[in-house]
C-alpha positions in Angstrom: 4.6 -15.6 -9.2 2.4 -17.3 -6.6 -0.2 -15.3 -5.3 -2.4 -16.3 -2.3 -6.2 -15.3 -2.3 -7.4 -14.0 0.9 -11.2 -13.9 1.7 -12.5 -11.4 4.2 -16.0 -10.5 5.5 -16.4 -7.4 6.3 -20.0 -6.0 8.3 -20.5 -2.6 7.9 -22.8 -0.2 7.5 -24.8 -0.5 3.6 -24.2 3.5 2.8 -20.2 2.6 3.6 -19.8 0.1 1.0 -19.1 2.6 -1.5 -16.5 4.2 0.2 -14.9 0.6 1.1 -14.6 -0.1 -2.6 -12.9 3.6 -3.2 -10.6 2.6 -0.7 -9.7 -0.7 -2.1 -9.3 0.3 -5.5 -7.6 3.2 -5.0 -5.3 0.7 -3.2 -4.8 -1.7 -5.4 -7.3 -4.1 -4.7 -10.0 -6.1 -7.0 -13.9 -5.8 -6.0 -14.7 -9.4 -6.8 -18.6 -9.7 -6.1 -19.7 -12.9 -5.0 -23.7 -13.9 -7.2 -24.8 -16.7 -5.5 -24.2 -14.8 -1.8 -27.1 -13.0 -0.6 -25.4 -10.8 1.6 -22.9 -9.3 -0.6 -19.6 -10.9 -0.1 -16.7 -8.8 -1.2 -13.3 -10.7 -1.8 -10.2 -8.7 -2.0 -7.6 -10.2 -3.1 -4.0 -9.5 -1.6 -1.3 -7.8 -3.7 2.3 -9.1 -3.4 4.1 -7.9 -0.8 7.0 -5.7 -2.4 3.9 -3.9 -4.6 2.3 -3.3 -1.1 5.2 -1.4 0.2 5.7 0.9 -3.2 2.0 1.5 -2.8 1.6 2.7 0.2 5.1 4.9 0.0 3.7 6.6 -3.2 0.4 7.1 -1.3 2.1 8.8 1.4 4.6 10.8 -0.3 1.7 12.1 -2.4 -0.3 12.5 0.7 2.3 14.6 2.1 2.3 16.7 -1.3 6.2 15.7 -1.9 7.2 15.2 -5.3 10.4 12.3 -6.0 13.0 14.6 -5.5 12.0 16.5 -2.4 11.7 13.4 -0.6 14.7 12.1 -1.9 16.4 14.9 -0.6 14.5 14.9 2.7 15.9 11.4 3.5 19.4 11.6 1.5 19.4 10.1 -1.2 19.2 10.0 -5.4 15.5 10.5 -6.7 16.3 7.5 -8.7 16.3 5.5 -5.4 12.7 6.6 -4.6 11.1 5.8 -7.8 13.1 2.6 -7.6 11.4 2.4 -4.2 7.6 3.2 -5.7 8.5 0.7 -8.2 9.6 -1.9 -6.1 12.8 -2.2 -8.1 14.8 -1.6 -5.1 14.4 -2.8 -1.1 14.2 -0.1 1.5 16.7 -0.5 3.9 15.6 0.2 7.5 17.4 2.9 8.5 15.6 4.2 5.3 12.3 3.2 6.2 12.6 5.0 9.3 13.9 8.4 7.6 10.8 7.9 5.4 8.5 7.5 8.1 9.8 10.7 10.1 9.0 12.7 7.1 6.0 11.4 5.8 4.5 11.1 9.4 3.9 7.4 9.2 5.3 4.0 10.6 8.3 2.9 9.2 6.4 -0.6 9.0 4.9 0.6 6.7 8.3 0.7 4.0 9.2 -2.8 5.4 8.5 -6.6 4.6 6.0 -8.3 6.5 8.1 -10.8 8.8 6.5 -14.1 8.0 5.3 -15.7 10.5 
């Protein structure tokens, strides 16, 4: 798989750093420090888009204290289809995404490709 490296600078307050880096690893993400940059480059790169959405529904379903089958029952259907979801084994159909995103109080963008633009 290709993946593309993004490079971001972020300016932000020193003492929320740390809590930057929580947030990107718990995420996912990679903390690469940059040496040779005297101001502390971070780069982060991105994580493929179909891990992205299994991410972020496990995030929110735990979020919401929901285990697999409780949201699988909230939206109708199989708990296999939501870990197939977190897995990224299985697309999430829109009318899906949207079910998803009533229950777990979100954006059902959030459960959806990226269009490419």
């Amino acid at each position: 798989m290709n993946t593309t490296i993004s490079q971001a600078r972020f300016e932000i307050p020193t003492e929320c750093l740390k809590l930057l880096e929580e947030i990107v690893v718990r995420f996912g993400g990679k903390i690469i420090r940059q040496e040779d940059d005297a101001e502390g480059y971070v780069v982060i790169p991105p994580i493929p888009e179909r891990e992205r959405i299994g991410r972020l529904l496990v995030g929110a379903r735990l979020r919401a204290g929901l285990t697999q089958k409780a949201l699988a029952a909230a939206i109708g259907v199989p708990q296999s289809h939501i870990s197939e979801y977190e897995k990224n084994k299985r697309s999430i159909p829109r009318a899906k995404a949207e079910e998803l995103a009533r229950v777990l109080e979100t954006v059902p963008t959030h459960f959806l490709p990226r269009s490419k633009t």
